[in-house]
PDB file of N, CA, C and O in Angstrom:
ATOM      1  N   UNK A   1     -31.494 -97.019  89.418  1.00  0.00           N
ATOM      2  CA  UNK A   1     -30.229 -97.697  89.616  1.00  0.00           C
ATOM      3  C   UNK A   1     -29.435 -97.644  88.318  1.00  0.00           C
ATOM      4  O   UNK A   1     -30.045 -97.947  87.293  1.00  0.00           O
ATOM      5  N   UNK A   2     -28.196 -97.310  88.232  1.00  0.00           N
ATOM      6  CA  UNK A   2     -27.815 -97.328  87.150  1.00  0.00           C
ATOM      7  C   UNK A   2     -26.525 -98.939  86.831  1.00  0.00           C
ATOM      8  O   UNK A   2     -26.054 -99.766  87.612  1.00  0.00           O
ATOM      9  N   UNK A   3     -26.383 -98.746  85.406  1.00  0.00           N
ATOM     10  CA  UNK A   3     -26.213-100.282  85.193  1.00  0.00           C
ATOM     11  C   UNK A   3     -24.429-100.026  85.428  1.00  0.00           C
ATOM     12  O   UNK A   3     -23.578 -99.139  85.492  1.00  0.00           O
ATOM     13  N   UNK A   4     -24.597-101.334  85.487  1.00  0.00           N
ATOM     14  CA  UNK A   4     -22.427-101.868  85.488  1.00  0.00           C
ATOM     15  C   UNK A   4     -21.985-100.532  84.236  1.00  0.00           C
ATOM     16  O   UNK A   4     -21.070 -99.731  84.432  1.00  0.00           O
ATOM     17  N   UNK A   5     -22.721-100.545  83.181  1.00  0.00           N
ATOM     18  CA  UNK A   5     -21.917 -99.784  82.151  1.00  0.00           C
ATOM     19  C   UNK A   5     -21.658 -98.165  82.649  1.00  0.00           C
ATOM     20  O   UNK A   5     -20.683 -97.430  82.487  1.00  0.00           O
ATOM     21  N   UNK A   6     -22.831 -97.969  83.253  1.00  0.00           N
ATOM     22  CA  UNK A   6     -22.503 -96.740  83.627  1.00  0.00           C
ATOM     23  C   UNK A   6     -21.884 -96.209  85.167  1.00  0.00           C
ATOM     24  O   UNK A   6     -21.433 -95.094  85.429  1.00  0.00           O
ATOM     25  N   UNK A   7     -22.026 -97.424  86.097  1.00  0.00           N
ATOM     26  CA  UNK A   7     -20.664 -97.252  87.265  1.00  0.00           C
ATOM     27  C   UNK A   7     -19.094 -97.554  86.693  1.00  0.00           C
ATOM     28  O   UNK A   7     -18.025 -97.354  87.269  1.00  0.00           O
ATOM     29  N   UNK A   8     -19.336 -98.067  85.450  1.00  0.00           N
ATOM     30  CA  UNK A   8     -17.497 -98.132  85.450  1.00  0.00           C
ATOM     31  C   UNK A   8     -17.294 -97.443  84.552  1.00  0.00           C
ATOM     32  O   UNK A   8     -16.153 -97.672  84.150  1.00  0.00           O
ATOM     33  N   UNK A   9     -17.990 -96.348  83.717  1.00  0.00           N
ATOM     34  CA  UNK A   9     -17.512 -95.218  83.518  1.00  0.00           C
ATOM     35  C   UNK A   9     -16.793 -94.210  85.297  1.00  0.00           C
ATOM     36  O   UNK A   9     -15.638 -93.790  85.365  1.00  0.00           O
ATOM     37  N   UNK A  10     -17.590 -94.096  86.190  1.00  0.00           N
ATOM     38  CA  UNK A  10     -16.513 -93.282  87.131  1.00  0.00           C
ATOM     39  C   UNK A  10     -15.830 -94.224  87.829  1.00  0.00           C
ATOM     40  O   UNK A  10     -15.016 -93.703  88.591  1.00  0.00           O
ATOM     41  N   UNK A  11     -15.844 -95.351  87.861  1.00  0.00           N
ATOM     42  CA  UNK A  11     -14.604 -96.612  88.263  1.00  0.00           C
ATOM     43  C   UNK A  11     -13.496 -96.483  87.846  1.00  0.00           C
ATOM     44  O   UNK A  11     -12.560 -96.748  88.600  1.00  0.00           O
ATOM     45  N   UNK A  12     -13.198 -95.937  86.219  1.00  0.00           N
ATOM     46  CA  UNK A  12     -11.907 -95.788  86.213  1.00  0.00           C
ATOM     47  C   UNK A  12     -11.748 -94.185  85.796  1.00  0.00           C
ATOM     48  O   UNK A  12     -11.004 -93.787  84.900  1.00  0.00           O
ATOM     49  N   UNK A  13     -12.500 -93.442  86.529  1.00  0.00           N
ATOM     50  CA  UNK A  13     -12.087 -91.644  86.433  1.00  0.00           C
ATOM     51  C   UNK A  13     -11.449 -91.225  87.493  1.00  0.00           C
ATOM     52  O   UNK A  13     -11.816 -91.140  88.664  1.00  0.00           O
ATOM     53  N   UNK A  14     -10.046 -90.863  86.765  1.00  0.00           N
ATOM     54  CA  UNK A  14      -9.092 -90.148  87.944  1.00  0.00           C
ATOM     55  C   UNK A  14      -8.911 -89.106  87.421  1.00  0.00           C
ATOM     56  O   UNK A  14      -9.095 -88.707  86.272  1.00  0.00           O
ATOM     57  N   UNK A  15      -8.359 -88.448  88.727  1.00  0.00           N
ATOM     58  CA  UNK A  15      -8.235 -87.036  89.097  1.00  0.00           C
ATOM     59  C   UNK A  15      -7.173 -86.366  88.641  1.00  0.00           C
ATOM     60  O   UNK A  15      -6.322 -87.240  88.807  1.00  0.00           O
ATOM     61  N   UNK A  16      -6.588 -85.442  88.180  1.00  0.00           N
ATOM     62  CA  UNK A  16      -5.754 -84.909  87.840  1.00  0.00           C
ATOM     63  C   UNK A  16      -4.732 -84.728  88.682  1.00  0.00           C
ATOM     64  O   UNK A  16      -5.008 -84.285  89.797  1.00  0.00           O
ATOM     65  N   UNK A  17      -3.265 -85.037  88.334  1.00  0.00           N
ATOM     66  CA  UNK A  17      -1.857 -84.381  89.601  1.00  0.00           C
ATOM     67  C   UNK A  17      -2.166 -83.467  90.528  1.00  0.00           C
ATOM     68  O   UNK A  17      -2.142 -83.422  91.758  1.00  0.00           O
ATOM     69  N   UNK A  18      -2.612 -82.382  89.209  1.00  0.00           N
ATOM     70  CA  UNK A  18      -2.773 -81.441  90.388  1.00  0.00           C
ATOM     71  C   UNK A  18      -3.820 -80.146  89.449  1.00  0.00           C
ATOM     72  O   UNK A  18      -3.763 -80.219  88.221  1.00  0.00           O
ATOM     73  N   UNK A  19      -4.454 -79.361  89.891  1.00  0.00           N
ATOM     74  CA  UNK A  19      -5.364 -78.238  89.609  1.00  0.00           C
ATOM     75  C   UNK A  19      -4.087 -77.095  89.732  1.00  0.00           C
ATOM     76  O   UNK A  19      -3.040 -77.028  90.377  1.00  0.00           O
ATOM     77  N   UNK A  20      -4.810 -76.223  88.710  1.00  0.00           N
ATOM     78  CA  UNK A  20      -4.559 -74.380  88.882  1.00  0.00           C
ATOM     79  C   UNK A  20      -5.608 -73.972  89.847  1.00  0.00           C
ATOM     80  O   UNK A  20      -6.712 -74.487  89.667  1.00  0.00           O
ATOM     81  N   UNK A  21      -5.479 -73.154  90.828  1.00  0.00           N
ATOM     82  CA  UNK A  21      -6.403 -72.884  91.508  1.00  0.00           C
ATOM     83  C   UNK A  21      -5.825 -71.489  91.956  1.00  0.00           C
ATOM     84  O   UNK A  21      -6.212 -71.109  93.061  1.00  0.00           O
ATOM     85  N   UNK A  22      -4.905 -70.613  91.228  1.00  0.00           N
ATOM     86  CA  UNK A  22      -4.415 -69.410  91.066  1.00  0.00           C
ATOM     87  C   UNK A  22      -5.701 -68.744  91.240  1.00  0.00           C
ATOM     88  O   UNK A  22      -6.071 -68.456  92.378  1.00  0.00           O
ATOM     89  N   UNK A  23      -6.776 -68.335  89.708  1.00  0.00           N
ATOM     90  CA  UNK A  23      -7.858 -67.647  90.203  1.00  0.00           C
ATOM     91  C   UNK A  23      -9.128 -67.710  91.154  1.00  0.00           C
ATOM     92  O   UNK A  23      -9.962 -66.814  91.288  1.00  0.00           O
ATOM     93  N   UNK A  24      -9.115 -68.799  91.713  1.00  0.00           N
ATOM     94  CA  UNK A  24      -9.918 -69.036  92.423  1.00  0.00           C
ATOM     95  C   UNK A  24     -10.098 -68.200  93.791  1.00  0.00           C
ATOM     96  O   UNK A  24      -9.268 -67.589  94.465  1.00  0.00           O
ATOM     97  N   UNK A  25     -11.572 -68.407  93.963  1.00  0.00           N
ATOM     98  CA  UNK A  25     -12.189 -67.196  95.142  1.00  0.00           C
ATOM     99  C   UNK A  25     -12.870 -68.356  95.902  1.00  0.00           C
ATOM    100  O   UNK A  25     -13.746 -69.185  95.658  1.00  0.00           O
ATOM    101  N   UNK A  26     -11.929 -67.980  97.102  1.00  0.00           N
ATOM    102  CA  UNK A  26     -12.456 -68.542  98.646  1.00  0.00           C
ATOM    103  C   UNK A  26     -14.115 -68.306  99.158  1.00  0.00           C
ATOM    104  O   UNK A  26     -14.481 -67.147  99.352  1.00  0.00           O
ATOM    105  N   UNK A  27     -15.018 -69.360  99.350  1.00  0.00           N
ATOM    106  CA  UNK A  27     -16.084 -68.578  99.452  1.00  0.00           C
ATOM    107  C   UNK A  27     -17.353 -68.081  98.745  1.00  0.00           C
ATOM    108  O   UNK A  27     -18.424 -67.627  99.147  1.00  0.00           O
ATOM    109  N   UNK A  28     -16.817 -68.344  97.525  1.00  0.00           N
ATOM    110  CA  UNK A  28     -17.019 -67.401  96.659  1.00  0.00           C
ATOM    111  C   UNK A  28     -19.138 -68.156  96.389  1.00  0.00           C
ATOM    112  O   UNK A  28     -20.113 -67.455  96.661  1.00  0.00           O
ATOM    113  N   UNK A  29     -19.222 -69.366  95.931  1.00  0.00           N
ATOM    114  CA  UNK A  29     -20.913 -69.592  96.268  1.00  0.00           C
ATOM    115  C   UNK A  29     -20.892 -70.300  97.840  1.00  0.00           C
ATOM    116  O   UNK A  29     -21.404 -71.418  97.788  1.00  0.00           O
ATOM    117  N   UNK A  30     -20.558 -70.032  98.837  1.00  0.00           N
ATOM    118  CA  UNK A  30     -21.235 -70.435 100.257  1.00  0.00           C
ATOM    119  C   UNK A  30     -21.645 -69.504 100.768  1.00  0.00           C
ATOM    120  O   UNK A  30     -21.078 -68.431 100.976  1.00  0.00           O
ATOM    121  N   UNK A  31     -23.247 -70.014 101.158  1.00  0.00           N
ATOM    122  CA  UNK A  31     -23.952 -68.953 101.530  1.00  0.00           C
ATOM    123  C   UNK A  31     -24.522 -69.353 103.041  1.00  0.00           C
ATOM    124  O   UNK A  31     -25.646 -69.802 102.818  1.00  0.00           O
ATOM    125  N   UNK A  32     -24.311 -69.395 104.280  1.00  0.00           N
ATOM    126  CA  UNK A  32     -24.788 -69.762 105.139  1.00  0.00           C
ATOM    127  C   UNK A  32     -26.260 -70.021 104.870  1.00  0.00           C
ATOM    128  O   UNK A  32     -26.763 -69.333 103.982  1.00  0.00           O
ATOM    129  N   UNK A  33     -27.097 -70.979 105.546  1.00  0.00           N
ATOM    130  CA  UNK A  33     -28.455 -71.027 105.401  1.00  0.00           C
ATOM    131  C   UNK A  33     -28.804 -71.029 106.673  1.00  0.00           C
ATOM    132  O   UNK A  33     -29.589 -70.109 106.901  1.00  0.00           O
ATOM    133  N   UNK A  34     -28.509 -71.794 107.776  1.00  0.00           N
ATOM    134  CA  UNK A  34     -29.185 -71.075 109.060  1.00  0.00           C
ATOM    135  C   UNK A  34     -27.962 -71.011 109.770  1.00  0.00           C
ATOM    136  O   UNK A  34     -26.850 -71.439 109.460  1.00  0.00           O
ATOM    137  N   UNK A  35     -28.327 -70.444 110.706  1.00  0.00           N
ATOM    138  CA  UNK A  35     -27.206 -69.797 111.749  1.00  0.00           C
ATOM    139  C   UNK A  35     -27.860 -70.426 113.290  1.00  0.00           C
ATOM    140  O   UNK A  35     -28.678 -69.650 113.785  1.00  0.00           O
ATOM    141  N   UNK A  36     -27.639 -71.565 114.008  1.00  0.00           N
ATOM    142  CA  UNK A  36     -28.132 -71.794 115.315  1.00  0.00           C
ATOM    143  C   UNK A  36     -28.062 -70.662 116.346  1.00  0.00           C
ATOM    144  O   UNK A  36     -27.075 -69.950 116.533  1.00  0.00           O
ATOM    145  N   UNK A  37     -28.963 -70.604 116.842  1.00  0.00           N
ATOM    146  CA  UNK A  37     -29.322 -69.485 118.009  1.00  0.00           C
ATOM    147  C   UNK A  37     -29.830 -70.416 118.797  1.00  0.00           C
ATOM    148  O   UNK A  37     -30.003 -71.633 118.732  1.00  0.00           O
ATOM    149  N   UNK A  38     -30.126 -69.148 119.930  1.00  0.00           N
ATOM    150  CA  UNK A  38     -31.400 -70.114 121.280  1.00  0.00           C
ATOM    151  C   UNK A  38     -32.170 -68.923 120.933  1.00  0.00           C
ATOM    152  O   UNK A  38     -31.856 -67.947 120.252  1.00  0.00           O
ATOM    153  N   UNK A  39     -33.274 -69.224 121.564  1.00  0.00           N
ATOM    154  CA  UNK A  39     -34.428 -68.474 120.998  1.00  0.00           C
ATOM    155  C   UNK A  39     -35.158 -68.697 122.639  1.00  0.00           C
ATOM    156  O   UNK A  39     -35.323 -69.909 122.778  1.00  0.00           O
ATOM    157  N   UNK A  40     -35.394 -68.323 123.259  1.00  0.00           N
ATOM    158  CA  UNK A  40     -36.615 -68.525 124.787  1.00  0.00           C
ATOM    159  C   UNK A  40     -38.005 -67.985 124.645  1.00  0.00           C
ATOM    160  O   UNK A  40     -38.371 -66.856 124.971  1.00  0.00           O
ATOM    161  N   UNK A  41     -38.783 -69.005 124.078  1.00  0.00           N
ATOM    162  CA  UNK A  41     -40.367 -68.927 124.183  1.00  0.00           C
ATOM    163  C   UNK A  41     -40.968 -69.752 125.003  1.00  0.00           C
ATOM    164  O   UNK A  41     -40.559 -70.854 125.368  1.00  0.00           O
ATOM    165  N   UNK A  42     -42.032 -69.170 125.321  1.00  0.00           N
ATOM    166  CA  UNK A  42     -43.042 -69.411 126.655  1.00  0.00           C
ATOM    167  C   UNK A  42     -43.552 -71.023 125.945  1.00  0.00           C
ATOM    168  O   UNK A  42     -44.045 -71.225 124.835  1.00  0.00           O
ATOM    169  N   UNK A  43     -43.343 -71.659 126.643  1.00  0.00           N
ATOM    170  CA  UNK A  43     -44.248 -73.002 126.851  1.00  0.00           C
ATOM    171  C   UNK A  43     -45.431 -73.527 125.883  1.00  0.00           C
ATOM    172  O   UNK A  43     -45.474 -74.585 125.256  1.00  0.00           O
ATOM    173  N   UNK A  44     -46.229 -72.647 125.933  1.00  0.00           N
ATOM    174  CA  UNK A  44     -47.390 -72.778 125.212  1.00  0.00           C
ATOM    175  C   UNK A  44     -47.196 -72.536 123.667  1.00  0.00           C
ATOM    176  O   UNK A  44     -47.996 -72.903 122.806  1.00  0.00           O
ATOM    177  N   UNK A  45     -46.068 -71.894 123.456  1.00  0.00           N
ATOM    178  CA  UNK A  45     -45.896 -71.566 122.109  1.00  0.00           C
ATOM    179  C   UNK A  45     -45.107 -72.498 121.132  1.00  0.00           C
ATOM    180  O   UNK A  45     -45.242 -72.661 119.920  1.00  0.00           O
ATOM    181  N   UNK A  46     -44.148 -73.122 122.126  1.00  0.00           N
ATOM    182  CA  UNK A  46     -43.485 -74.242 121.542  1.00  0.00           C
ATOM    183  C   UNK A  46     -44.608 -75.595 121.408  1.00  0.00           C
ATOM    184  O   UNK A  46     -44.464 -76.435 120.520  1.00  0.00           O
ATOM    185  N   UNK A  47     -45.733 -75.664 122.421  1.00  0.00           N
ATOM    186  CA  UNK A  47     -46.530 -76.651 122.497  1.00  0.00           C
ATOM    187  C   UNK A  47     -47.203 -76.221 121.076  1.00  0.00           C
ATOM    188  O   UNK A  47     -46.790 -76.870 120.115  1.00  0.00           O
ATOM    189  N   UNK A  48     -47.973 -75.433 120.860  1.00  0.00           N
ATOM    190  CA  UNK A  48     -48.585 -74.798 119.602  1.00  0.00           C
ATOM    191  C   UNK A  48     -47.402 -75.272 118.416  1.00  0.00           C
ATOM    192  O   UNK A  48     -47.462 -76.423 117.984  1.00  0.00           O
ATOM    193  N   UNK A  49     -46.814 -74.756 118.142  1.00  0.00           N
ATOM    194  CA  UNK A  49     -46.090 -75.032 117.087  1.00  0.00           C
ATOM    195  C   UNK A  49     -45.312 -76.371 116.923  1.00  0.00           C
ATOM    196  O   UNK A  49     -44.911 -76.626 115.788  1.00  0.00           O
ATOM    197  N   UNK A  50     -45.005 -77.411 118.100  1.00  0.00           N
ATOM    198  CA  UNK A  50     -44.801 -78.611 117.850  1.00  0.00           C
ATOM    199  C   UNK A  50     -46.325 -79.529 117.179  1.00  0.00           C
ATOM    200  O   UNK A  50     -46.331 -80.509 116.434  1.00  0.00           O
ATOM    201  N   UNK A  51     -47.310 -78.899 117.677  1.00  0.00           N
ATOM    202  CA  UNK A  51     -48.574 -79.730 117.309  1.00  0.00           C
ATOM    203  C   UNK A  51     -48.944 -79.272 115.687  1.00  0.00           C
ATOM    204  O   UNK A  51     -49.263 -80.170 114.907  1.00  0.00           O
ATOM    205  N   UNK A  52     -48.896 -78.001 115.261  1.00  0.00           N
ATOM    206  CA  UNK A  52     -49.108 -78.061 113.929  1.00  0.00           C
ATOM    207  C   UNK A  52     -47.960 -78.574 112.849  1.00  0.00           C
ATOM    208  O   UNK A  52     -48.261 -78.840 111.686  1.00  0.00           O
ATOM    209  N   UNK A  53     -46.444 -78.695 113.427  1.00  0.00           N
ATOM    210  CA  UNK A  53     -45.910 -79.067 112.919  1.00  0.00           C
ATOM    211  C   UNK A  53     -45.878 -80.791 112.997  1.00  0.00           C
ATOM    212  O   UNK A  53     -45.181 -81.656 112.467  1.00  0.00           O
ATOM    213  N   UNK A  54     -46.845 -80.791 113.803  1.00  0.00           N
ATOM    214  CA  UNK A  54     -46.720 -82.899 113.386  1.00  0.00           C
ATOM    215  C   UNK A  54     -47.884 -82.991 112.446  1.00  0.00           C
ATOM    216  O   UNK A  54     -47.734 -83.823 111.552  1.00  0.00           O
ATOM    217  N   UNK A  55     -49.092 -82.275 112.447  1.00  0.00           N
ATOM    218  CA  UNK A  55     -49.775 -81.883 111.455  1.00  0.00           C
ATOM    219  C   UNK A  55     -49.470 -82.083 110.154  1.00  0.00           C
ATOM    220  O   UNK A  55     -50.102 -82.631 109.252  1.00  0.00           O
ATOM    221  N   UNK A  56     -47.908 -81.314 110.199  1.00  0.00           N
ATOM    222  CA  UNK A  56     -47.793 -81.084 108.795  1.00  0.00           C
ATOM    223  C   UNK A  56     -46.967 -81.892 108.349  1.00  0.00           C
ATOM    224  O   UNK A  56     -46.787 -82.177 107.165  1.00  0.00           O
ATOM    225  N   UNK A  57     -46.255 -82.431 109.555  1.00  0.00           N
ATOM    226  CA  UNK A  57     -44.821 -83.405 109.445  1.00  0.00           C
ATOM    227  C   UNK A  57     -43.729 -82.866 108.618  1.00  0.00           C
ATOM    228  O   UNK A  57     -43.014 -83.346 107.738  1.00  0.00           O
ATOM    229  N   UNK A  58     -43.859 -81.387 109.343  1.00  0.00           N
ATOM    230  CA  UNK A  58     -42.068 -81.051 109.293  1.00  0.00           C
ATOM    231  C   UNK A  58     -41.640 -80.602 110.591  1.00  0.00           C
ATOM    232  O   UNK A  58     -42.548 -80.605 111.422  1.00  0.00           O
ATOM    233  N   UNK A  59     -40.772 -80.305 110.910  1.00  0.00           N
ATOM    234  CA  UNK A  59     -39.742 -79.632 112.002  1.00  0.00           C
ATOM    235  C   UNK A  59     -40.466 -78.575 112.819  1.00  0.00           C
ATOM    236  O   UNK A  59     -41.188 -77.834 112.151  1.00  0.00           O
ATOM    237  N   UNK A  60     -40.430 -78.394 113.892  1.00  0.00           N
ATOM    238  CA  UNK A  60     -41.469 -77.462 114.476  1.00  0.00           C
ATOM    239  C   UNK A  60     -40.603 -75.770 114.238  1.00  0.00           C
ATOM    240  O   UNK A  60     -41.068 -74.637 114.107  1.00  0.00           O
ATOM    241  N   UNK A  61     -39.124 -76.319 114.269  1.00  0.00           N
ATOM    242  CA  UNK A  61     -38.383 -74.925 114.161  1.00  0.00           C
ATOM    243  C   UNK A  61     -38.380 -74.793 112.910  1.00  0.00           C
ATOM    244  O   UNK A  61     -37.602 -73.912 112.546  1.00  0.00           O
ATOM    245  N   UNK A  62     -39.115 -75.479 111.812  1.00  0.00           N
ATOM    246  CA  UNK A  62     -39.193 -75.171 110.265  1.00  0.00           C
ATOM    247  C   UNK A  62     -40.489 -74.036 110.018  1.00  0.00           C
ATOM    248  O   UNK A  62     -40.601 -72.989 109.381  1.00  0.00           O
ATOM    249  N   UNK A  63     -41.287 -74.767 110.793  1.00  0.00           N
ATOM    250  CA  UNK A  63     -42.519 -73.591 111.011  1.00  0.00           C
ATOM    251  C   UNK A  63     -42.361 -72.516 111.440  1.00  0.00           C
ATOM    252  O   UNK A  63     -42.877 -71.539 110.898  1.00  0.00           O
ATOM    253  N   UNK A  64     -41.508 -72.415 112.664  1.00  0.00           N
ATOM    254  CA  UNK A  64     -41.521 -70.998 113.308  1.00  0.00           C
ATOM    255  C   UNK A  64     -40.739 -70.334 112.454  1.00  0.00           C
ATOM    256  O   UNK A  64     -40.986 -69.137 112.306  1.00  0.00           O
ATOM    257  N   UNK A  65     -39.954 -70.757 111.920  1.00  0.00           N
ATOM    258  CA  UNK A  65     -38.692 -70.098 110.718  1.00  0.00           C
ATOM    259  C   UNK A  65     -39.857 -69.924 109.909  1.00  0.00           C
ATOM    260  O   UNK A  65     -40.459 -69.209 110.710  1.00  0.00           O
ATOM    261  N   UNK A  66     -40.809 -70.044 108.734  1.00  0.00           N
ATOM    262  CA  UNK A  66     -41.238 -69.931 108.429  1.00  0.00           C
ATOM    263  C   UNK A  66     -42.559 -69.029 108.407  1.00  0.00           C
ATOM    264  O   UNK A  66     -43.074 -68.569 107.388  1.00  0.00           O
ATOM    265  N   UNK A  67     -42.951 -68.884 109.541  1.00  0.00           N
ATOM    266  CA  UNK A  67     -44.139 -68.086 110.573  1.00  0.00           C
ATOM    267  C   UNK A  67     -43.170 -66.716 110.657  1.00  0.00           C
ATOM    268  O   UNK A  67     -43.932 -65.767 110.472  1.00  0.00           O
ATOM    269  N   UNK A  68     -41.982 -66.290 110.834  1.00  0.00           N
ATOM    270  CA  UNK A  68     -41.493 -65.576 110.924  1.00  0.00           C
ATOM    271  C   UNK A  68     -40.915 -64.650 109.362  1.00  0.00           C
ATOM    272  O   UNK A  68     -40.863 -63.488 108.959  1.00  0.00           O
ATOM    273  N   UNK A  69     -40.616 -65.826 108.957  1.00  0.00           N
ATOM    274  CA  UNK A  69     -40.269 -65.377 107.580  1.00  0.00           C
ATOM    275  C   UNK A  69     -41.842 -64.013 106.851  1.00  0.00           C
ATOM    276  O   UNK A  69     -41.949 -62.962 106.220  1.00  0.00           O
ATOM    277  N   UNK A  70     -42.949 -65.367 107.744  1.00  0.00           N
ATOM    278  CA  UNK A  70     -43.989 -64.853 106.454  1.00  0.00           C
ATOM    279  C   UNK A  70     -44.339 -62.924 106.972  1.00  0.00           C
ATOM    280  O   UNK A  70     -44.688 -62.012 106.223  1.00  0.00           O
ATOM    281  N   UNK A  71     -44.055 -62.872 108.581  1.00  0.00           N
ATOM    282  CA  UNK A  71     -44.180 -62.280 108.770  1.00  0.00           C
ATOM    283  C   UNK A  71     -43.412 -60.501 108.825  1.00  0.00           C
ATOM    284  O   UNK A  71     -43.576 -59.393 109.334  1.00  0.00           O
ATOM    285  N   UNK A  72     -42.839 -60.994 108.230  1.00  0.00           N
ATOM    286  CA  UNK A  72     -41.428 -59.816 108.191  1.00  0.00           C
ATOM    287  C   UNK A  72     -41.301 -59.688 106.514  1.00  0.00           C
ATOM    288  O   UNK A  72     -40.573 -58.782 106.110  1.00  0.00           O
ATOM    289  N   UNK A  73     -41.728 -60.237 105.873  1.00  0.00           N
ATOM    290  CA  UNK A  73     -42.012 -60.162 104.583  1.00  0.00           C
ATOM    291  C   UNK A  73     -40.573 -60.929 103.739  1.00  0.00           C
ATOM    292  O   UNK A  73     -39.792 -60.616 102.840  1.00  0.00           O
ATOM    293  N   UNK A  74     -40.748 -61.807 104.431  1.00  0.00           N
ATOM    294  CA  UNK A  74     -39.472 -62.466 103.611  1.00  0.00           C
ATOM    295  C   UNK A  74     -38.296 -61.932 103.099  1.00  0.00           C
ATOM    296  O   UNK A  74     -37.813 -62.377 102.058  1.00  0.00           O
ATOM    297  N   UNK A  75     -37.793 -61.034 103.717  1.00  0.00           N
ATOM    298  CA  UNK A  75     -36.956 -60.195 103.403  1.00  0.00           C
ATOM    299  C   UNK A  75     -36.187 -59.999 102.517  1.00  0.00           C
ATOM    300  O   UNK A  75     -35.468 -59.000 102.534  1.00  0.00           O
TER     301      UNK A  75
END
């Protein structure tokens, strides 16, 4: 937690009129990280991979992203 002294340092930090933003590049660090799809797997496979993923207690589509990754060589 930080103390009173150091929240009212940005308590009274304002922003400038206005920015140059002449050179600036649109884009320029956003990098998508996932992209939603549908994906259609058989029953048993989503059952499989929801159960090791409570196992592990992450996301079951973190695993299969991952299971896939390992398998394609991380590209």
């Amino acid at each position: 937690m930080k103390t009173i002294e150091e929240r009212e340092k940005f308590d009274t930090y304002e922003l400038e009129d206005s920015y140059d933003f002449k050179d600036g590049v649109r884009g320029r660090f956003y990098e998508p990280k996932k992209i939603p799809t549908t994906l259609r797997l058989d029953n048993d496979i989503i059952l499989y991979f929801k159960k090791k993923a409570s196992e592990q207690k992450v996301s079951y589509q973190s695993l299969i992203n991952a299971y896939l990754r390992k398998e394609i060589g991380a590209l």
